[in-house]
C-alpha positions, 0 to 999 in steps of 0.5 A: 990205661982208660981202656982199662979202666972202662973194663974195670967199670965194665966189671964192677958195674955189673956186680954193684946193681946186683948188691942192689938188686939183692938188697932190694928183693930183701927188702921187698920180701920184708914187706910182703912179709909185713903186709901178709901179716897184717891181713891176718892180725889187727894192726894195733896187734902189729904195732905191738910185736913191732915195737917188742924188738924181736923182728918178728913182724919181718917174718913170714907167716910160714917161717912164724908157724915153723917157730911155733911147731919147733917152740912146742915141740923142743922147748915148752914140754921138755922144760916142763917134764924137768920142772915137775921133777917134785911133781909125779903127777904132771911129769907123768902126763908129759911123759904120757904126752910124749910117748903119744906123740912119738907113736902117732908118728908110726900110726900116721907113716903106717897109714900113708904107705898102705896102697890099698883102703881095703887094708887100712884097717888090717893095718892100723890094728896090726900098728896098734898091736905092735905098740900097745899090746903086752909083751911077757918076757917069760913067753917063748915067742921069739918074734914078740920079744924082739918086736918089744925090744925094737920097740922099747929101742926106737922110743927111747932113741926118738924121746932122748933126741926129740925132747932130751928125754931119757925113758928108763922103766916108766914105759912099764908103768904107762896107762895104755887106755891113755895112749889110745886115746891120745891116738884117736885124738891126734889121728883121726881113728875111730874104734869099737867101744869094747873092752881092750884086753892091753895085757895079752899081744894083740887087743886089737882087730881089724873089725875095731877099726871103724873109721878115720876122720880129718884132724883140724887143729884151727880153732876157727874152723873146730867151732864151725864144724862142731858148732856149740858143742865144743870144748871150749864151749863146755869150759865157758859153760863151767866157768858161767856155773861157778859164777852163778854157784848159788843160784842153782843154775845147771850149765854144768849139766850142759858142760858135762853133756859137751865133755861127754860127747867131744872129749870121751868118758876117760879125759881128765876134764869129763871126770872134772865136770862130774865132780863140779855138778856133783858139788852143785847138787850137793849145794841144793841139798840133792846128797843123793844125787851128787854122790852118784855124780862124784861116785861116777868120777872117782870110778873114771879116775881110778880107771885111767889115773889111779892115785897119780892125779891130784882130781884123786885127792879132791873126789876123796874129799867130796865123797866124804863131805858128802857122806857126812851130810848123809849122816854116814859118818863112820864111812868118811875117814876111809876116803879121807885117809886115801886122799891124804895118801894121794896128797902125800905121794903128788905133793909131800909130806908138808904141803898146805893140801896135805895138812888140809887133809890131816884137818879133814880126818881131825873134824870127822873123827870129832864128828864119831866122838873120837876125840882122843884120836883127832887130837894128832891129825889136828896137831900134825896140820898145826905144826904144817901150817907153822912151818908153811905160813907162821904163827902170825898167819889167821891159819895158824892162830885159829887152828891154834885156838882150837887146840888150846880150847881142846886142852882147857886153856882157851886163847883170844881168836884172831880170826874172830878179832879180825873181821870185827866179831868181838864187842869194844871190851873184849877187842879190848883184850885182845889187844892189850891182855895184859891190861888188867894185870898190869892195873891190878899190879899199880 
């Protein structure tokens, strides 16, 4: 029987020490975690995720950066495509987002099984052809036709498992110049600056690929290759020139400058930059100049966004600023009524932009003495601005004022009285209108 026993010991022994053990590697591995990440964040940072309870702090860096990828990847842009289902625009970009992103994956496989450097770019272009170039279903080319359909069939099968994603007709509507550039970006490639002909089965060529260069998405390390000229540089110089907007200072010719050079004629925040120095000039009374610069971006932005980009509405609407200054005002109902138009189709029919650009058309057709035809722009922002905010809103009252000054029965004007504008006696009846007929009443 103690024989027994002891071989009983014998086997739960053994078996006792390695719970042990694994509860200690557990443990160690938990703190050579903590102390990983301790080396990489400030330790009042530490404390911090500690104490949020989510056990992030026992995670690897490795097992932190897989969260992150898979956070972007399945969660933050599918969201975000069916949150801005009311919004044409912003979905359009996400949609834009992930087509990139699942071409760069073809790009990046193609590039890795090439043997050879001497066909690299032999076989970027052909990858290239394959996903940018037009296919006309009426050609007879058999092969052109099955390529699109394969095409149209992987894409779909990637967006619909990647990020939930159904793609119906929306790749027909696709801005390829985008793609392109979203390509080079996340790639690595450098291309000829030509004129790419993307309606016909093969834009591209072998002699338009010029380069590769490596893609370094650490900011730390961005900063010390690029140096100053760096987006992040450019921004901080935009914001520096909003703030001092009134003292003539030109660091937005300097964000300018670094858009240019690092992010391309065709994104979005070069064509920004231009409007942005545009209205600093036109604040130096240089009109001239400022509409050449907001000329400049309206042209980008009709050349890679067209009307699905609400920076559309708001050159319009500095265009014709600007034209007004210029005394052309005949000119500047034009390009109110396409940023109405834009506005309209991005935002709807009753948003607080839109009734901003039923306002603008209002004062610039007051301005060509057309009065009897800016009657109905102006009382069609009345009606949105009561909709929106209320008759009690300073908004509302003061476009209200202006109407009844229009029809001859003047109103006391609240945004006046609010800032302290009007003498005792008129405060005075602004407050209590009723005042006097009430005395002449006793």
């Amino acid at each position: 029987m103690n024989g027994t026993l002891e071989k009983e010991e014998n086997k739960t022994g053994p078996c006792r020490l390695n719970v042990g053990t694994d509860e200690g590697q557990h443990s160690n591995g938990d703190s050579n975690s903590e102390n990983e990440l301790k080396e990489l964040i400030s330790e009042e940072a530490f404390f911090r995720l500690k104490e949020s309870g989510t056990g992030l702090h026992l995670k690897s860096v490795d097992e932190l950066i897989q969260m992150a990828y898979g956070y972007y990847n399945e969660i933050a842009l599918p969201k975000l495509v069916e949150l801005a289902e009311k919004l044409p625009h912003i979905q359009s970009l996400c949609i834009h987002e992930m087509v990139t992103r699942a071409f760069k994956h073809i790009v990046k496989a193609v590039i890795a099984s090439v043997e050879n450097v001497a066909d690299l770019s032999a076989a970027v272009a052909s990858s290239l052809n394959f996903l940018l170039g037009s296919c006309n279903m009426e050609d007879n080319d058999q092969n052109i036709k099955d390529d699109h359909i394969l095409k149209l069939h992987w894409l779909q099968t990637f967006l619909s498992r990647r990020y939930g994603w159904t793609l119906t007709d929306e790749f027909l509507h696709l801005r390829k110049l985008s793609i392109l550039r979203g390509l080079c970006h996340k790639v690595g490639l450098e291309l000829v600056p030509r004129d790419y002909d993307m309606e016909c089965p093969n834009p591209f060529r072998k002699f338009d690929i010029i380069s590769m260069v490596p893609v370094c998405k650490a900011l730390a390390k961005m900063i010390a290759v690029c140096g100053p000229y760096h987006r992040t540089t450019a921004s901080a110089y935009s914001l520096l020139a909003v703030v001092l907007y009134h003292t003539g200072d030109f660091n937005q010719q300097k964000a300018l400058d670094i858009n240019e050079r690092e992010l391309g004629l065709d994104h979005p925040d070069t064509m920004k930059s231009y409007g942005d120095l545009s209205v600093f000039y036109y604040r130096l009374q240089r009109i001239e100049l400022a509409l050449k610069y907001v000329n400049r971006a309206l042209f980008l932005l009709h050349f890679t966004c067209g009307l699905s980009h609400s920076n559309t509405a708001a050159t319009y609407i500095n265009v014709a600023m600007m034209e007004e200054g210029m005394g052309n005002v005949h000119v500047a109902p034009r390009f109110l009524h396409e940023a109405l138009k834009c506005n309209q189709r991005l935002l709807g029919a009753d948003h607080i932009q839109t009734a901003a650009s039923y306002h603008a058309i209002a004062i610039a057709l007051s301005l060509m003495e057309a009065y009897s035809l800016s009657v109905q722009p102006e009382q069609t922002t009345l009606k949105i601005l009561q909709a929106k905010h209320g008759p009690e809103d300073l908004r509302t009252q003061a476009l209200e004022q202006q109407e009844a000054a229009r029809n001859g029965t003047p109103k006391p004007d609240a945004s006046i009285a609010s800032k302290g504008h009007l003498s005792a006696s008129d405060l005075l009846d602004y407050i209590s209108p009723d005042q006097d007929s009430r005395g002449s009443d006793a």
